[in-house]
KOLVEXLO-472995 format. One record per residue: x, y, z of N, C-alpha, C in turn. Coordinates in nm, 2 decimals, always signed. Atoms other than C-alpha are relative to their C-alpha. Example, Ala and Ser with C-alpha at 12.3 -4.5 7.8 and 13.67 -1.06 7.14 Angstrom:
BEGIN
nxx:nyy:nzz:caxx:cayy:cazz:cxx:cyy:czz
+0.09:-0.12:+0.00:+1.23:-0.45:+0.78:+0.09:+0.12:+0.00
-0.09:-0.11:+0.00:+1.37:-0.11:+0.71:-0.08:+0.11:+0.08
! end
This chain:
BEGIN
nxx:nyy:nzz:caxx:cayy:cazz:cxx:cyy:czz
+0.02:-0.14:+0.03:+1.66:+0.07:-1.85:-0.09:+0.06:+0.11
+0.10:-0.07:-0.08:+1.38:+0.15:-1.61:+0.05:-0.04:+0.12
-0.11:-0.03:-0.10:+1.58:+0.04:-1.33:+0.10:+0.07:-0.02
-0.05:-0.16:+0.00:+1.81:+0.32:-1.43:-0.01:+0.07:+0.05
+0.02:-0.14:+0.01:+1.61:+0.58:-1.43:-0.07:-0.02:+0.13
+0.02:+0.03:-0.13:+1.46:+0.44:-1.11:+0.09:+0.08:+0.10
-0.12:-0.01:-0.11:+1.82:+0.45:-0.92:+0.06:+0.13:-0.05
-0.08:-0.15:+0.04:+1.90:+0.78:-1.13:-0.07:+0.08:+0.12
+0.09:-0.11:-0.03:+1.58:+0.91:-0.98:+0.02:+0.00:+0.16
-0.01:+0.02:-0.11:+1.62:+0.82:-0.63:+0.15:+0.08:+0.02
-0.12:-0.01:+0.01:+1.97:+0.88:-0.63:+0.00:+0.25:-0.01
-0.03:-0.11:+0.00:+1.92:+1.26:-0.74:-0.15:+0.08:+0.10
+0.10:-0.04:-0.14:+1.60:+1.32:-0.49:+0.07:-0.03:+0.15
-0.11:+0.07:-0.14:+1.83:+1.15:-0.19:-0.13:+0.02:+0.12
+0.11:+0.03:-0.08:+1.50:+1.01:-0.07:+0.03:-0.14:+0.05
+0.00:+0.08:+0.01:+1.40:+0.70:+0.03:-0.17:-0.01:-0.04
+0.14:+0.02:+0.03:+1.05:+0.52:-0.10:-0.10:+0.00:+0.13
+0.10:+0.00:-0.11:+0.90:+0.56:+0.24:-0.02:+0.20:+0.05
+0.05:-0.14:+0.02:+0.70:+0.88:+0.25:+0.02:+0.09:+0.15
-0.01:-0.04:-0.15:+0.84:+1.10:+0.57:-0.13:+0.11:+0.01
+0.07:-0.10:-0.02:+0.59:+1.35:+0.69:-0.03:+0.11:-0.11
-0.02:-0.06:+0.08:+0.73:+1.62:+0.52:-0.01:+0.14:+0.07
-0.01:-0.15:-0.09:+0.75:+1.90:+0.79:+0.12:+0.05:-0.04
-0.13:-0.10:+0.02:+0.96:+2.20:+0.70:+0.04:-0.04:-0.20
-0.01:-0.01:+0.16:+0.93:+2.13:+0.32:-0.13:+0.03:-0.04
+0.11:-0.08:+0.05:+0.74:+2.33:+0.07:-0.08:-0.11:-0.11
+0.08:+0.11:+0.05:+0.45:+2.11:-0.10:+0.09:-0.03:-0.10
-0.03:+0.10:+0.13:+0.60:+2.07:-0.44:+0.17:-0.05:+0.02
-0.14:+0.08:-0.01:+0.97:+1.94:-0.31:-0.02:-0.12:+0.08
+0.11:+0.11:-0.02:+0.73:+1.73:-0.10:+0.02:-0.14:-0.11
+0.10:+0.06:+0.10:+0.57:+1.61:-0.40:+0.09:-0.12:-0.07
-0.12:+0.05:+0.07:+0.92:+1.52:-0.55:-0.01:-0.16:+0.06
-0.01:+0.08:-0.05:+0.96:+1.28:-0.30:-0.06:-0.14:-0.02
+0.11:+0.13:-0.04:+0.67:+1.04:-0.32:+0.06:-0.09:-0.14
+0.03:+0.10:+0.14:+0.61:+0.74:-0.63:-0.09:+0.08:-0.04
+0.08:-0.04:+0.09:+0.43:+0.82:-0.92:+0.05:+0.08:-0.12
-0.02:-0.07:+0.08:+0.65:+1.04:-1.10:+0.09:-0.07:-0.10
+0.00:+0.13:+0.11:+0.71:+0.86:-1.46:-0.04:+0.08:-0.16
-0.03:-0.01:+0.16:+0.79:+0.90:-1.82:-0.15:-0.01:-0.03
-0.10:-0.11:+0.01:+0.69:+1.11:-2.00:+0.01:+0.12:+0.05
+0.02:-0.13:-0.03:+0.66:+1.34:-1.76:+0.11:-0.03:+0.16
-0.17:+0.00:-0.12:+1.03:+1.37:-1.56:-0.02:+0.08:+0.15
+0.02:-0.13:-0.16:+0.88:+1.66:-1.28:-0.17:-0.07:+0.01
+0.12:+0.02:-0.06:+0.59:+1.65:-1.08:-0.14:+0.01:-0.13
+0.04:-0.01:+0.12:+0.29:+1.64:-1.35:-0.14:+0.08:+0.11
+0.14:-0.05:-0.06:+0.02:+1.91:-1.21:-0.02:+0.09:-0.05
+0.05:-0.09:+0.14:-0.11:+2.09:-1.54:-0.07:+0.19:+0.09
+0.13:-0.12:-0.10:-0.36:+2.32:-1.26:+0.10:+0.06:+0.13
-0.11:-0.09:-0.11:-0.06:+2.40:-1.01:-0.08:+0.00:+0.10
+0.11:+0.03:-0.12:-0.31:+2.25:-0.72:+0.16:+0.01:+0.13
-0.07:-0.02:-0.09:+0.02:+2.20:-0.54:+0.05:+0.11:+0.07
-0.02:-0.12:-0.05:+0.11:+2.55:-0.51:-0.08:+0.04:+0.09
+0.08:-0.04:-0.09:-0.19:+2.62:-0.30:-0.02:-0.08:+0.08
+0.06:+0.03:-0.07:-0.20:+2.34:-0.10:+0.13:-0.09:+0.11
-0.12:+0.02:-0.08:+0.01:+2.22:+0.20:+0.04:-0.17:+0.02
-0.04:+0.19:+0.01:+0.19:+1.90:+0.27:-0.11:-0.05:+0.06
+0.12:+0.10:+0.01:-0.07:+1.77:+0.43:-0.10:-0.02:-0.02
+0.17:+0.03:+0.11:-0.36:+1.83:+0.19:+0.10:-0.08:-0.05
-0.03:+0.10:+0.08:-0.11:+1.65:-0.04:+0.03:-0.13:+0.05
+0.05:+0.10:-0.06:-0.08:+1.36:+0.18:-0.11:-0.05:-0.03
+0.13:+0.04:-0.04:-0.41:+1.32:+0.22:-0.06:-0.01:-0.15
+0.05:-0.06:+0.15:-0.48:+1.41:-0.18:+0.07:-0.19:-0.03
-0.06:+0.10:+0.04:-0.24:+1.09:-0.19:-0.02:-0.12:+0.02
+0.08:+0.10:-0.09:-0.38:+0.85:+0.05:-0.14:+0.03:-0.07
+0.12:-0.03:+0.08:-0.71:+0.97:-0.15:-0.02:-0.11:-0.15
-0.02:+0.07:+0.15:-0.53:+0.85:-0.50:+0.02:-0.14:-0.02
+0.00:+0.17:+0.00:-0.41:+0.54:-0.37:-0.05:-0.10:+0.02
+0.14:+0.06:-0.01:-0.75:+0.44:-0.23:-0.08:-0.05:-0.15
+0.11:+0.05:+0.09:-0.95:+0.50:-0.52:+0.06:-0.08:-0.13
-0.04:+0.12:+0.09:-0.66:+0.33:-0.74:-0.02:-0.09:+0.01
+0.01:+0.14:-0.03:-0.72:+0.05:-0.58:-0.10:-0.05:-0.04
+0.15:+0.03:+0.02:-1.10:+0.02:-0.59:+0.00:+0.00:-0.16
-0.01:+0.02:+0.10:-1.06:+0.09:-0.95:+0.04:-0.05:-0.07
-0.06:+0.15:+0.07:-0.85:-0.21:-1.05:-0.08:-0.07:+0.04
+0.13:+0.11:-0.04:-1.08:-0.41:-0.88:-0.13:+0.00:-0.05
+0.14:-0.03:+0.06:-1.39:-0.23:-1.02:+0.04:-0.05:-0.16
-0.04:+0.07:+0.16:-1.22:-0.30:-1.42:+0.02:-0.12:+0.01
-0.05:+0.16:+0.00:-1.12:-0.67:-1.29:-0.21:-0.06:+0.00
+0.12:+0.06:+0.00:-1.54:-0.67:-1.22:-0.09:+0.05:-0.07
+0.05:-0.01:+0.14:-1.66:-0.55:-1.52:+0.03:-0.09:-0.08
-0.03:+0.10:+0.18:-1.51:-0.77:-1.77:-0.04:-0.12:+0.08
+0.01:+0.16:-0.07:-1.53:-1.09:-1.48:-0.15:+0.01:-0.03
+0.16:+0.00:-0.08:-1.92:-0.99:-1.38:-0.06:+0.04:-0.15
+0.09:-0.01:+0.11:-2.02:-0.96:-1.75:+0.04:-0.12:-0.10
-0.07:+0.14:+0.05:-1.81:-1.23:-1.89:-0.04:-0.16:+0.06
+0.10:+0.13:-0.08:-1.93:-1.55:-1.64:-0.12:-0.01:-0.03
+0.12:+0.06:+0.03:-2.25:-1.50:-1.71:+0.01:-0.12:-0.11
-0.02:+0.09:+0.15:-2.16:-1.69:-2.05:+0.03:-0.12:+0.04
-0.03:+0.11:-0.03:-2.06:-1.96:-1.89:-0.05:-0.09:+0.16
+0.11:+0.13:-0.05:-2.23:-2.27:-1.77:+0.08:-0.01:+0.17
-0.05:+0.04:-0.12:-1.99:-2.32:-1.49:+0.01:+0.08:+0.12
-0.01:-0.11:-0.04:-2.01:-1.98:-1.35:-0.05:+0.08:+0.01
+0.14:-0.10:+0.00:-2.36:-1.84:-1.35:+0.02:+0.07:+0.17
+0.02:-0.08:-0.14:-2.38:-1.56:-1.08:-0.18:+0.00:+0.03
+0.11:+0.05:-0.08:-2.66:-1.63:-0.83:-0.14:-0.07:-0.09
+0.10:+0.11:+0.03:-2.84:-1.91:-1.06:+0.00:+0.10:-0.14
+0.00:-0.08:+0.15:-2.78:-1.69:-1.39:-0.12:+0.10:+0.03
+0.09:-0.10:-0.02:-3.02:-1.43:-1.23:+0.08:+0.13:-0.04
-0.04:-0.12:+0.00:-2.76:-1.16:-1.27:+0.03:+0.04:-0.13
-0.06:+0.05:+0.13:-2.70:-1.07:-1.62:-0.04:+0.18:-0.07
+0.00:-0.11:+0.05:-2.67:-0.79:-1.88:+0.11:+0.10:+0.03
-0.12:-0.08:-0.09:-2.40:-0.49:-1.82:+0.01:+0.03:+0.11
-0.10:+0.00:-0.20:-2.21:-0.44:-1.50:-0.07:+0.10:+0.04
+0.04:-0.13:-0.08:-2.33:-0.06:-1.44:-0.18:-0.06:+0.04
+0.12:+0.08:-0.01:-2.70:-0.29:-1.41:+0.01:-0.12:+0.06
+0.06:+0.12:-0.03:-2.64:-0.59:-1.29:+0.05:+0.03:+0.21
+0.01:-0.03:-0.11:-2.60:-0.44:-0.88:-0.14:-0.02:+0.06
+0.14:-0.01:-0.01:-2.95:-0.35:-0.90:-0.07:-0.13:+0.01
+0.01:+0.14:+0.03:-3.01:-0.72:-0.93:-0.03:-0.09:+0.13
-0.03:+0.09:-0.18:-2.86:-0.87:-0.60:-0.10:+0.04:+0.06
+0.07:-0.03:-0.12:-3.09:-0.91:-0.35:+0.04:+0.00:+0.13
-0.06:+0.03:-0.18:-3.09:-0.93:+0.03:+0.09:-0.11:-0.02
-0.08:+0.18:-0.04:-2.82:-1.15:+0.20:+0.14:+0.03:-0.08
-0.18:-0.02:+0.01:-2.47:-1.01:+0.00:+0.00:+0.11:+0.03
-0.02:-0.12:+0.00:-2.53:-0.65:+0.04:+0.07:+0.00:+0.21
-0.05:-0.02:-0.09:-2.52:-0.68:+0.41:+0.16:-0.02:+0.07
-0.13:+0.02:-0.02:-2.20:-0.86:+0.47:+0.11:+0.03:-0.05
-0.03:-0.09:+0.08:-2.05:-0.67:+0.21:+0.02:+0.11:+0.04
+0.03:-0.08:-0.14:-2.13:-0.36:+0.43:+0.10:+0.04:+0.12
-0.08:+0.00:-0.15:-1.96:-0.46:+0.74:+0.13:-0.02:-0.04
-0.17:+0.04:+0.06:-1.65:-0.62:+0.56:+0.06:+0.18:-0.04
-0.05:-0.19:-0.01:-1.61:-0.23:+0.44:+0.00:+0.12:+0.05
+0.00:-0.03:-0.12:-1.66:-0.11:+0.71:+0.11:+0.01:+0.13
-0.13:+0.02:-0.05:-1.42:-0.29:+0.89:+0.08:+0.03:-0.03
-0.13:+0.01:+0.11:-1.14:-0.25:+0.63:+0.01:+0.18:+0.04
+0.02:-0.14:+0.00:-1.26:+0.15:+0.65:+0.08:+0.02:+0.16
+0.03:-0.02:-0.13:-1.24:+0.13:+1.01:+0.16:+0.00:+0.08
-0.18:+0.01:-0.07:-0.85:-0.01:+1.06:+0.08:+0.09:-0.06
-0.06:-0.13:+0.08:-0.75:+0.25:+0.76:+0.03:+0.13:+0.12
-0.02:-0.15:-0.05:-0.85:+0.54:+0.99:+0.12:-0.03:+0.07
-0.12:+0.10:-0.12:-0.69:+0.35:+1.30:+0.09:+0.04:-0.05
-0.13:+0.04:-0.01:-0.39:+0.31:+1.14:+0.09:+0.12:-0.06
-0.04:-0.10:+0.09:-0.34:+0.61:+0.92:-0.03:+0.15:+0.08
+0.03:-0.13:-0.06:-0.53:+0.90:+1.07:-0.01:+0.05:+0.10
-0.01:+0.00:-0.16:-0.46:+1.11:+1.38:-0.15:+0.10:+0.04
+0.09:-0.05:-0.02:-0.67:+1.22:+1.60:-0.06:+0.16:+0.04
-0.03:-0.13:+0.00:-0.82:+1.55:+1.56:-0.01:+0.09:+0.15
-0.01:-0.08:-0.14:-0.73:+1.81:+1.84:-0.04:+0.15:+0.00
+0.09:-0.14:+0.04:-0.95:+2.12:+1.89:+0.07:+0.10:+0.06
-0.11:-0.11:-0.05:-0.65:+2.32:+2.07:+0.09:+0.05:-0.11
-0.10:+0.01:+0.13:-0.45:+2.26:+1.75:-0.11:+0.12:-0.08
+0.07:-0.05:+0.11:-0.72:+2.43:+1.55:-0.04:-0.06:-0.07
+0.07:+0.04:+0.14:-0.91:+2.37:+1.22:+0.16:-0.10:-0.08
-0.09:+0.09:+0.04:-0.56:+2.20:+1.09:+0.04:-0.11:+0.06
-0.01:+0.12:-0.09:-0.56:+1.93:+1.32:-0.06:-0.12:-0.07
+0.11:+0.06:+0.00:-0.85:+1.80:+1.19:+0.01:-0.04:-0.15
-0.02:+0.04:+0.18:-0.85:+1.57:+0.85:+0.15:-0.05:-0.03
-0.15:+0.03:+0.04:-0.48:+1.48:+0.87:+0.03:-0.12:+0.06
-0.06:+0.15:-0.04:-0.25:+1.20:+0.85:+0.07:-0.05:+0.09
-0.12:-0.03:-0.10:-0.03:+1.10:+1.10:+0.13:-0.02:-0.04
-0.10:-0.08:+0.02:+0.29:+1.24:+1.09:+0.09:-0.15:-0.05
-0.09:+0.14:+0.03:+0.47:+0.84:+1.07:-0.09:-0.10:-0.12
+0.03:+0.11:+0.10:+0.24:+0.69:+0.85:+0.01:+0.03:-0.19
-0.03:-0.03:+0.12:+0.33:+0.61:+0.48:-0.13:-0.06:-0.06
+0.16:+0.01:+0.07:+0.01:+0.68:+0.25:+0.02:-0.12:-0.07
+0.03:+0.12:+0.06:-0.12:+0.35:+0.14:+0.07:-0.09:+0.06
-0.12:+0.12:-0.10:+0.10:+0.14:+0.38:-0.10:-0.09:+0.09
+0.09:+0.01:-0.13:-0.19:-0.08:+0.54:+0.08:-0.08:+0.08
-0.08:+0.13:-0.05:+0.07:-0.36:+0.64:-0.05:-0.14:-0.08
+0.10:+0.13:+0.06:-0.12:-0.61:+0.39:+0.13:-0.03:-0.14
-0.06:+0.07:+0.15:+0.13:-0.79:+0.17:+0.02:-0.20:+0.06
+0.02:+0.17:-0.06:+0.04:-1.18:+0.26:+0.11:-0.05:-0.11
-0.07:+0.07:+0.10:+0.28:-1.29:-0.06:+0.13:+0.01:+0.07
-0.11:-0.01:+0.00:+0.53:-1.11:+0.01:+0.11:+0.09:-0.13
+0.01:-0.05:+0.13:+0.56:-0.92:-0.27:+0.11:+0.12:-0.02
-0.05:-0.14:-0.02:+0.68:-0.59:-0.17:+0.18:+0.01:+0.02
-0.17:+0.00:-0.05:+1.10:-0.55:-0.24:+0.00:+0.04:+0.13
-0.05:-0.09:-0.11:+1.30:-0.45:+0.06:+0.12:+0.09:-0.06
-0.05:-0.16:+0.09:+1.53:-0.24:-0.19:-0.07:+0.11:-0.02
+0.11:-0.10:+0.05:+1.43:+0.11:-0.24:-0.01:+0.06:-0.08
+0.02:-0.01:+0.20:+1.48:+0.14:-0.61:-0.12:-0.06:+0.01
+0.07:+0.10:+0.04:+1.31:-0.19:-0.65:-0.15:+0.05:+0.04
+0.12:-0.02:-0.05:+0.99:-0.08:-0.40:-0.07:+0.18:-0.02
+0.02:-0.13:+0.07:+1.01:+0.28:-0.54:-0.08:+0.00:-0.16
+0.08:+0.04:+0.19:+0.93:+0.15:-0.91:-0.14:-0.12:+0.00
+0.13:+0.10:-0.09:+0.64:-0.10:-0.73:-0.08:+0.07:+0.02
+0.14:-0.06:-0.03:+0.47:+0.16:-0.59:-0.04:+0.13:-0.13
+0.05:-0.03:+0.11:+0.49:+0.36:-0.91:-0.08:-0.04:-0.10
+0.04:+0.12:+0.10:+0.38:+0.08:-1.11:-0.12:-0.01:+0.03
+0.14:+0.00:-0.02:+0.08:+0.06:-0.90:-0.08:+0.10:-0.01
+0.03:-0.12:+0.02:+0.02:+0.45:-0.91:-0.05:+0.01:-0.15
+0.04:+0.01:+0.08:-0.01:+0.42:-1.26:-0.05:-0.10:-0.06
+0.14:+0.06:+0.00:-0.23:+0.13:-1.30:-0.11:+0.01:+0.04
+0.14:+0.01:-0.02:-0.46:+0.25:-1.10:-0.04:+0.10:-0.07
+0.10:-0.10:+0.09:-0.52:+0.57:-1.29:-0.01:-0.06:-0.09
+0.02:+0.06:+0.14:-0.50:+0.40:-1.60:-0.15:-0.06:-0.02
+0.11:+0.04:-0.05:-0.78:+0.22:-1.42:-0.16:+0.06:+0.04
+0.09:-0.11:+0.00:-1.00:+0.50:-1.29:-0.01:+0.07:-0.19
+0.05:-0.01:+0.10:-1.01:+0.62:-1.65:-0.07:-0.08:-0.05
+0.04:+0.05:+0.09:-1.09:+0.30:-1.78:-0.18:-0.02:+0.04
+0.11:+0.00:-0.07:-1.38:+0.27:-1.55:-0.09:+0.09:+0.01
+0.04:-0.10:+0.02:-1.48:+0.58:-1.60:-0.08:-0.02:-0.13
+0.02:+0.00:+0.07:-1.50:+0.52:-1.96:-0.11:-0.15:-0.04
+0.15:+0.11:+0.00:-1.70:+0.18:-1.92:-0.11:+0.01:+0.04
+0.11:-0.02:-0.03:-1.97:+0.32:-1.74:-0.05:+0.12:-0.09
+0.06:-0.12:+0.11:-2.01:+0.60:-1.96:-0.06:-0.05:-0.16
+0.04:+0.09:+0.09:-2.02:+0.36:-2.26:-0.14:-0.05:+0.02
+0.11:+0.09:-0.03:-2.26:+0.13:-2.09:-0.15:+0.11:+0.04
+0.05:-0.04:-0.03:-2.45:+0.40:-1.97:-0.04:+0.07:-0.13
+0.07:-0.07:+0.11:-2.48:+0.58:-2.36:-0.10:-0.12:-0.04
+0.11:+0.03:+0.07:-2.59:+0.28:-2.53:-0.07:-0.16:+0.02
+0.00:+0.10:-0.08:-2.64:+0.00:-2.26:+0.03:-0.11:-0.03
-0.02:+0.13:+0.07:-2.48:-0.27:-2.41:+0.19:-0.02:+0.07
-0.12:+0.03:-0.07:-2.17:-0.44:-2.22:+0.14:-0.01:-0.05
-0.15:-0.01:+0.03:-1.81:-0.41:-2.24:+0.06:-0.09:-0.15
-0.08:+0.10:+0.07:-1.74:-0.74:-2.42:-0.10:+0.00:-0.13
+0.03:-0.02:+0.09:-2.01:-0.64:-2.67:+0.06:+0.09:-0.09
-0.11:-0.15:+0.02:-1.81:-0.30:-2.74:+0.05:-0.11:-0.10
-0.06:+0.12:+0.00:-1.55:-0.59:-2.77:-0.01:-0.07:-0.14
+0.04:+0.09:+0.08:-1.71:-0.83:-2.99:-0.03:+0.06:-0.15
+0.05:-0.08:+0.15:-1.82:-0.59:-3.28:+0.08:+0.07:-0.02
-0.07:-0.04:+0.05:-1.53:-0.47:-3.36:+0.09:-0.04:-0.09
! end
């Protein structure tokens, strides 16, 4: 069934899952184009009508924005529940069972010696992003030059699939990259909502959890 509505959806946009520029189209037929759009909301879902005011390539860039911090945000929920859960266990104490208590507290903790290399590692990662994604701005072009993506690159495309993972169908890689679009918000909420928790009445996730 959801490959259906996949190949219905593709099929009546006469796109493909790889994001073109989008020159000579007006943002929200744009918008159509990309992943993300998903039951139960069949059209673009933008309550605030941000798209009306803003050009393809703010939405680009708004999108390469969403699929960044989706990412970091599955990774931030995968280290909440890991980085408060290990401590409990004998086999798995973080740095000598020094680290301990809820996640939004236990950073504060680490000392010299991970922060640095940690640092540079995102740094680098930050550093081949622009590289690869963003062009470079030109001051004859004007003020729109500047902050944009380039015209061939598809948002969130670093070239990083070591598995193998990624279909080469474009149903199949169209409902993939939706799939990930909506886990990562799902994720930014949830993360949202964990630190806000931990932050009312400082007591960790899996206690929430446990007393219920």
């Amino acid at each position: 069934m959801s490959m259906k509505l996949v190949n219905n959806s593709v099929a009546r946009r006469g796109v493909s899952c790889k994001a073109a520029s989008g020159k000579g189209m007006d943002p929200r037929s744009y918008l159509k184009t990309l992943p993300g759009i998903t039951s139960p909301f069949p059209d673009v879902f933008d309550p605030l009508s941000l798209a009306d005011s803003a050009s393809v390539p703010t939405i680009r860039r708004w999108r390469e924005s969403e699929l960044i911090h989706s990412r970091v945000a599955m990774l931030a929920a995968v280290g909440f529940l890991v980085g408060e859960k290990v401590e409990d266990v004998d086999a798995f104490t973080l740095f000598e069972g020094k680290i301990t208590g809820p996640a939004i507290n236990q950073f504060q903790q680490i000392k010299q010696g991970f922060w640095e290399p940690l640092l540079i590692t995102i740094g680098l990662a930050e550093a081949y992003r622009v590289a690869l994604g963003w062009a470079t701005p030109n001051a004859a072009a004007g003020e729109e030059s500047f902050n944009e993506l380039k015209d061939e690159y598809e948002m969130g495309n670093l070239s990083l699939d070591p598995l193998g993972l990624a279909p080469t169908n474009a149903a199949e890689l169209l409902e993939m990259q939706t799939k990930e679009l909506n886990n990562g918000r799902l994720a930014m909420i949830a993360v949202a909502g964990f630190t806000a928790q931990e932050l009312v009445d400082k007591k960790g996730i899996f206690e929430h959890i446990n007393a219920v």
